[in-house]
N, C-alpha and C positions, 0 to 999 in steps of 0.2 A: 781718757777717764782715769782719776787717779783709784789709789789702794780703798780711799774712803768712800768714794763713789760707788766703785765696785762693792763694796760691803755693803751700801745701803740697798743699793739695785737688789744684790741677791734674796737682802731679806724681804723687799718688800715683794718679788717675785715670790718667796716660801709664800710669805701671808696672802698672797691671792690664788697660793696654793691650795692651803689650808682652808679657805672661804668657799672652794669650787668642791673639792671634793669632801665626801660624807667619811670621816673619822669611824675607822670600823677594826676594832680592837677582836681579839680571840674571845668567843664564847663559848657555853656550855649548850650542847643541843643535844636533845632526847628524841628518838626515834623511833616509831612504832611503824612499821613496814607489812607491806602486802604481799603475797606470794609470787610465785613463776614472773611474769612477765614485770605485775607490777615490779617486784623486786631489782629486777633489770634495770628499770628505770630510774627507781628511788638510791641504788646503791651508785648509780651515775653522780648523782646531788653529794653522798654520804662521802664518796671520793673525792670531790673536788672541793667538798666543805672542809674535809681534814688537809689537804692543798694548801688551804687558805689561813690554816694556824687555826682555826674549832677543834674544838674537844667533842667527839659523837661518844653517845651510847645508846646502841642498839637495846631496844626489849624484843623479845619474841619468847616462842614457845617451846618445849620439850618435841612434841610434835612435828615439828615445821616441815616439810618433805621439799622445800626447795631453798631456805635460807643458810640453813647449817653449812651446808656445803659450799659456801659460798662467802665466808666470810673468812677476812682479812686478820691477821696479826695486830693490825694499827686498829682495830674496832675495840670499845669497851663493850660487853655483851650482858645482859640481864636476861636471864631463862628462867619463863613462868613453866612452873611444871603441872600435866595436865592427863587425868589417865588414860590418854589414851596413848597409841604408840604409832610412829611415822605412816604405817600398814595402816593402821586403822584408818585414817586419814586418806591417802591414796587410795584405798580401795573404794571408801564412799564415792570420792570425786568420780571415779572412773564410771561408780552404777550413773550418777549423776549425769556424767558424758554421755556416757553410751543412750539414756533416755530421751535426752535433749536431741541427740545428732540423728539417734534411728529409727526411736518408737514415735516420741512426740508430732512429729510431720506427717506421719501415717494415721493418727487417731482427732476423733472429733474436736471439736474449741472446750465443751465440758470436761470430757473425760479427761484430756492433756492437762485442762487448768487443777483438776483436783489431785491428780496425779503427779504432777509437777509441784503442787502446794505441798505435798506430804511428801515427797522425798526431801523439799526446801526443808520443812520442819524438822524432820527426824535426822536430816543428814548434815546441812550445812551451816542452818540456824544454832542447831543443835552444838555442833564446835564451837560456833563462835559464844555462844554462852556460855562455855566449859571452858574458852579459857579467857575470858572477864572474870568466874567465877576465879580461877587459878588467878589472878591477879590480885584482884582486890580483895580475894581471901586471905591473901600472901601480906599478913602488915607488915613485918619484917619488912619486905623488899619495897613496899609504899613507902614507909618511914625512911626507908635507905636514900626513895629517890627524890625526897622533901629533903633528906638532909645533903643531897648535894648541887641545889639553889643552880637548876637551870635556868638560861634563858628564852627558850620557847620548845613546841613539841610541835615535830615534823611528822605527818602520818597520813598513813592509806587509810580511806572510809573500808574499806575492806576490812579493816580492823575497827567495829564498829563503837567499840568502848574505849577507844584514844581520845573520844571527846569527852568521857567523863571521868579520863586519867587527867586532863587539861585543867579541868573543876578543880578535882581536888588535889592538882598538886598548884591551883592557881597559875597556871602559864599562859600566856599568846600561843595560838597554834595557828600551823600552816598545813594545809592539805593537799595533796599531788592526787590527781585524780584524771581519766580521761572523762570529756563529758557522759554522765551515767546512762546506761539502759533507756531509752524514753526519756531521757531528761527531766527523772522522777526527783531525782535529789536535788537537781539546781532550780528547779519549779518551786519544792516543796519547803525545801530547806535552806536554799540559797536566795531565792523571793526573786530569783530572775525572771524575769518578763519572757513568756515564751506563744505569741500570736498563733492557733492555730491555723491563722491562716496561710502564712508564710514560715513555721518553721514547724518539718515533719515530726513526729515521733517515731521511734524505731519501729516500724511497721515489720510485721513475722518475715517477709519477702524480702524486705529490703528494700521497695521498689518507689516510696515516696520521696520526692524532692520539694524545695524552697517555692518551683513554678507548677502547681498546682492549680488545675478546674475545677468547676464545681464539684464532680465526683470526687474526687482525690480530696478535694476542702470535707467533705460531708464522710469520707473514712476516715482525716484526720482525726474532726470532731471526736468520733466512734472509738477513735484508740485512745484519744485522750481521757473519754469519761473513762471505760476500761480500766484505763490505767490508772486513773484516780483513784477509781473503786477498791481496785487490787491493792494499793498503798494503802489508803485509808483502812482496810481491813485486816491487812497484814501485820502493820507497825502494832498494833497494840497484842496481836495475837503474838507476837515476835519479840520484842524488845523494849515497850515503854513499859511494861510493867516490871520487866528485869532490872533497866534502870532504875525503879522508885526503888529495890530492892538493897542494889549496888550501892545509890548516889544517896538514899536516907532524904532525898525532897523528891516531888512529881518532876518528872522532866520528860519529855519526850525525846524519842530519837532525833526528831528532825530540827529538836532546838537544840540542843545538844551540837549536832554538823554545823546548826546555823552558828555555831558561835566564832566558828573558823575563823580569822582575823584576812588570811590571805587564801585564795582558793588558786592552785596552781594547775590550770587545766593543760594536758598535756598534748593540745594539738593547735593549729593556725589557719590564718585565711588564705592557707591551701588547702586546706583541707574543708573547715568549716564551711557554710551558706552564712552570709552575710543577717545577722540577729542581734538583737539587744542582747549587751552584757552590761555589768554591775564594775563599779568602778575597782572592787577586790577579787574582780575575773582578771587572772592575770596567763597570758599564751605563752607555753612554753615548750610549745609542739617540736618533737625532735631532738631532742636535748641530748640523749644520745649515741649521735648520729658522728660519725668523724669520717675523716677522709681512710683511703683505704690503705690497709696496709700489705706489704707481699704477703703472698701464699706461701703455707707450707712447700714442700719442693713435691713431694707425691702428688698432690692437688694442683699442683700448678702445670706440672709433665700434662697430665688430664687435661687440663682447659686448655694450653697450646696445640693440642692433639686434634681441635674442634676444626684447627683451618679458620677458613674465611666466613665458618656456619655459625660459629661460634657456642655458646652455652646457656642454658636452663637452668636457673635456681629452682628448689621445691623444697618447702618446707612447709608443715600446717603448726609449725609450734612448738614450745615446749611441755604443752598439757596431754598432748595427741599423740601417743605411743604403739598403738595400732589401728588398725583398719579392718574392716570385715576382706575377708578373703575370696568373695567374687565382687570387690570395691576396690581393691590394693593390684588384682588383677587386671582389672577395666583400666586403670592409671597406665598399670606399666607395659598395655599393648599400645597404649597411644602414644606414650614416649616413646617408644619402639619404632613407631611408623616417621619422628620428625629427625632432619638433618642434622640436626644440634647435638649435642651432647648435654647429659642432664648429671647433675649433684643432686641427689634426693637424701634430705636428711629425713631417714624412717628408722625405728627401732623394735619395729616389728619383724615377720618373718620373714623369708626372701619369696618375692612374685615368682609363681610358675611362669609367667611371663615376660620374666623381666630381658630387657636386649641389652647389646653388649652395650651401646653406646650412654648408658643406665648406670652409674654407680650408686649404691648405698651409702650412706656415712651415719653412724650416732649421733654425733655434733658435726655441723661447720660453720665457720667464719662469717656469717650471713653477710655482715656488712662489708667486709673485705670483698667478696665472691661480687656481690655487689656494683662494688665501685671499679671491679674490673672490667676493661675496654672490651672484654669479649663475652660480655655480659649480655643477651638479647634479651630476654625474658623471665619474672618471675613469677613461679606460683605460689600463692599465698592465701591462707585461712581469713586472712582479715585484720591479723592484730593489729593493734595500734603502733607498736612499733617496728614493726615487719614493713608496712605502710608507709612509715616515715622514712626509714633506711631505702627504698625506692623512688620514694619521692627526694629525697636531700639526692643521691646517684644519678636519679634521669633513669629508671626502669621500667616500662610498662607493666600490666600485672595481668596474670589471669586470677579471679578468686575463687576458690571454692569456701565461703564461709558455712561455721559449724555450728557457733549456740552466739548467745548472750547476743554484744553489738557488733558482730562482725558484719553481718548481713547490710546493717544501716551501713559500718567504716566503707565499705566497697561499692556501695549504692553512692556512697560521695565520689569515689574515682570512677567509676562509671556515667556519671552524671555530668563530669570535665573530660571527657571521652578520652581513660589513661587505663581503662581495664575492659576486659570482660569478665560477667560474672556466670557460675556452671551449679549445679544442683549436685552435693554429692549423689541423692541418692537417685536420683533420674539420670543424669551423665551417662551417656556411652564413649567408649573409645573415639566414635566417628566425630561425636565432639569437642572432647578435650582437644584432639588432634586440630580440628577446626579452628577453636580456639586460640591455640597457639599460633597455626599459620597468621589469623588475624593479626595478632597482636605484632607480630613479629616483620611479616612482610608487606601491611598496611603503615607507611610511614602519620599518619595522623596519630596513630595512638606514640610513637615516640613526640610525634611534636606536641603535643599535650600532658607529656606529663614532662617535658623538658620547660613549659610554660612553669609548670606548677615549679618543680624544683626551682629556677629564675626569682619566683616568690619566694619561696622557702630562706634563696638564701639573701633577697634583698630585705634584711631586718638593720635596724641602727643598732641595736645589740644583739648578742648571740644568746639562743634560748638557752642554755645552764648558764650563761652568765647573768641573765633574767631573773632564773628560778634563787639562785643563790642571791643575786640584791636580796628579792623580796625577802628573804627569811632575815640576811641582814639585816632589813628595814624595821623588821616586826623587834628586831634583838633591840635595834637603837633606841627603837620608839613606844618599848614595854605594849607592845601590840600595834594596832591599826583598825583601829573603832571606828577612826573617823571617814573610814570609809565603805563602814556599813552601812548599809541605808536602814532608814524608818521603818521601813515593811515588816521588821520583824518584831514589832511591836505591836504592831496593828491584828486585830482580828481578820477571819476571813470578807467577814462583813464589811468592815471597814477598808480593807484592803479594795474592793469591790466599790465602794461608796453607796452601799446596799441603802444605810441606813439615811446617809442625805438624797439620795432620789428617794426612799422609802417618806422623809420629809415634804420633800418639795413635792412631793403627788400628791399628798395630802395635804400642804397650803393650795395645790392648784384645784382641789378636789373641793376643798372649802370655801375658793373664791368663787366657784362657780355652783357651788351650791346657793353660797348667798346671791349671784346674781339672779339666780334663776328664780326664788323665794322673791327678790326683789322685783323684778319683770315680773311674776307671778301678781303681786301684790298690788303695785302700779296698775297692769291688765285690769283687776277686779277692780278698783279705784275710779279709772278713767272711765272705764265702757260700761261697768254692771248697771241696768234698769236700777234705779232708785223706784223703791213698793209709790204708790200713789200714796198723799195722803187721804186720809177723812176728812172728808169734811164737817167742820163743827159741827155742823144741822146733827150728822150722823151720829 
């Protein structure tokens, strides 16, 4: 092949280079992030977006009790300032925890729901309109971020006025989100299709699945209207008239979410029951999740110490900073009693019971600790990502979840038989201990969740390389409309086809009226005595 050949070859190889892959230049992306965990996840995206040559800039708040600390030198930062102070903040969540985890379980279905409504109100709603307020009070800092002509806006529904930062600064947005509470928002606001007869809602227990009886179909039902209700009554006592306030037209929260162009859910069908999604449902379960790295050297002397018994992970989080102290007790006699050696990340006070083979830590490694070979078992709350880092590793799990969806997250690994699941506040020693033998020396629960991870990691791409196309896509393509469906256009009604069955019973209601008038008529026609007549004479 000569000089010239070779020249033509190469370009026309570029050009069918060029033809295959999607041209994706440096953008501008705006960021409006969630707390603790979320933030974990989202600054996973925020990392590998800046990787890729994007310009980020972070908003958040004066407040933030888990972002601040946690940000990078290479971030651009926007801080809404809000009066309240990081304490202020922390302490609410903690009344909030603490009612959810220890009162709520022990008191009626009324008094929990109206009790639970008015802390929602006064405590958590209540932030989050103070700093919407501190936002879009702030024109300055609006005007700032109009005038530096992003191309889309990344953000946690946590942050419930990033949709109507989207409005008015006119951008495509993308949303990271695990599937919500009940699957109020992806119902509500996202028009996905959700059967009650094959997909649970987060039942209080935890204990519904996808293969449900009749009974279980008919408590479905029960938490779906429930939970309808509770929406329905909520959103406007909450937030849709805050928006008309904010945004200067009527909007509603849930249209507002709905406008999301890309909905990035952050789990997969390993985890998920098999359900209808929306074609801008996009899985990015695990994201991340990496291989492991060595251990500190102090931590790592520890785990070789375990022998052939090997080691315990525990952690409940990073929301969960103590424990009632005949509950922190009950724990650290049953670690006591197994052969293992346990990492307990707690930052509360130390167990009168704790055993040697029991260390404390503030933070560790979750995921490294993890993917280590002497890794048997972990305890875990439930989160979402706590869950994926076991599942991407091949770790069985025991759960003790505490509020929100953990109870349902664990209710999925329990249901592909890869956990058991424990009641903080009924638990005894004799069980967690039990527990753990299960998980540990019953080889099903490793081959069950070695199934799942096998899934996890048989994907054609990797989920952050997923999450990032998509926000890519929405930059290329000044959004991603065309893959919203119609539904959100449509009434309830309509959505329902209330209004064409409401039709068609009434053409069927009408045809058979007239039949019946008709057969009526004919009847009197054909059979009725005709009177005699008179006779003339008469």
């Amino acid at each position: 092949m000569g000089s010239c050949e070779r020249a033509v070859f190469c370009f026309l190889f570029l050009l069918s280079l060029s033809q295959t892959v999607p041209c994706v230049t440096a953008g501008k992306v705006l960021i409006w992030p969630g707390e603790f965990s979320h933030w974990l996840n989202m600054k996973t995206i925020i990392d590998e977006l800046i990787t890729r040559g994007h310009s980020v800039t972070i908003v958040t708040y004066s407040a933030t009790p888990s972002i601040m600390n946690d940000l990078s030198s290479s971030y651009n930062v926007e801080i809404i300032q809000v009066p309240h102070s990081k304490k202020d903040v922390i302490e609410n969540l903690d009344r909030f925890l603490n009612y959810w985890i220890y009162e709520m379980p022990n008191n009626n279905m009324i008094q929990s729901f109206l009790e639970f409504g008015k802390i929602m109100m006064s405590g958590m709603i209540h932030y989050m309109q103070v700093i919407c307020n501190g936002m879009f009070g702030n024109r300055n800092l609006v005007n700032l971020l109009k005038e530096m002509h992003f191309d889309v806006l990344l953000y946690d529904p946590m942050m419930p006025c990033a949709g109507v930062m989207a409005d008015v600064l006119e951008l495509p947005s993308v949303m990271s989100l695990r599937v919500s509470f009940a699957h109020n928002m992806e119902r509500f606001c996202g028009q996905m299709p959700a059967p009650p007869s094959y997909v649970p809602a987060a039942a209080a227990q935890g204990h519904l699945t996808d293969r449900m009886n009749f009974f279980g179909r008919l408590e479905n039902m029960l938490l779906y209207i429930v939970h309808t209700a509770i929406i329905k009554l909520h959103r406007p006592l909450s937030f849709d008239e805050h928006f008309l306030k904010i945004n200067g037209k009527p909007i509603t929260l849930c249209e507002n979410i709905g406008k999301a162009d890309i909905w990035l859910i952050r789990t997969y069908w390993d985890f998920e029951y098999p359900r209808p999604f929306l074609p801008n449902f996009k899985f990015v379960g695990g994201l991340h999740c990496k291989p492991a790295k060595p251990l500190p050297k102090d931590m790592e002397d520890f785990v070789q110490s375990s022998g052939d018994d090997g080691v315990v992970v525990f952690s409940l989080g990073t929301m969960i900073k103590n424990l009632t102290k005949e509950r922190v007790n009950t724990i650290a006699s049953a670690l006591g009693q197994i052969p293992q050696k346990v990492l307990w990340r707690y930052k509360g006070g130390k167990p009168e019971t704790l055993a040697p083979n029991t260390r404390l830590y503030d933070w560790i490694p979750q995921n490294d600790l993890l993917g280590h070979p002497k890794t048997k078992a972990f305890i875990t709350h439930g989160g979402t990502n706590g869950i994926y880092e076991a599942i991407y590793h091949g770790v069985p799990m025991v759960g003790i979840p505490l509020f929100a969806d953990q109870p349902d997250n664990l209710n999925h690994m329990k249901s592909r038989g890869a956990a058991v699941m424990l009641d903080l506040n009924k638990m005894e020693s004799k069980d967690l201990k039990q527990a753990l033998d299960d998980i540990i020396n019953n080889p099903s629960y490793k081959k069950s969740i070695m199934r799942l991870s096998r899934i996890h990691h048989d994907q054609p791409i990797k989920p952050l390389d997923q999450a990032v196309f998509w926000i890519e896509f929405v930059m290329r393509n000044k959004g991603a409309k065309h893959l919203r469906v119609a539904a959100h256009e449509l009434t309830w009604y309509q959505y329902h086809c209330l209004d064409v069955i409401a039709f068609l019973l009434s053409v069927i209601a009408l045809v058979v009226f007239i039949f019946v008038k008709t057969c009526s008529w004919l009847f009197r026609k054909c059979f009725q005595k005709t009177p005699a007549r008179k006779s003339k004479k008469e």
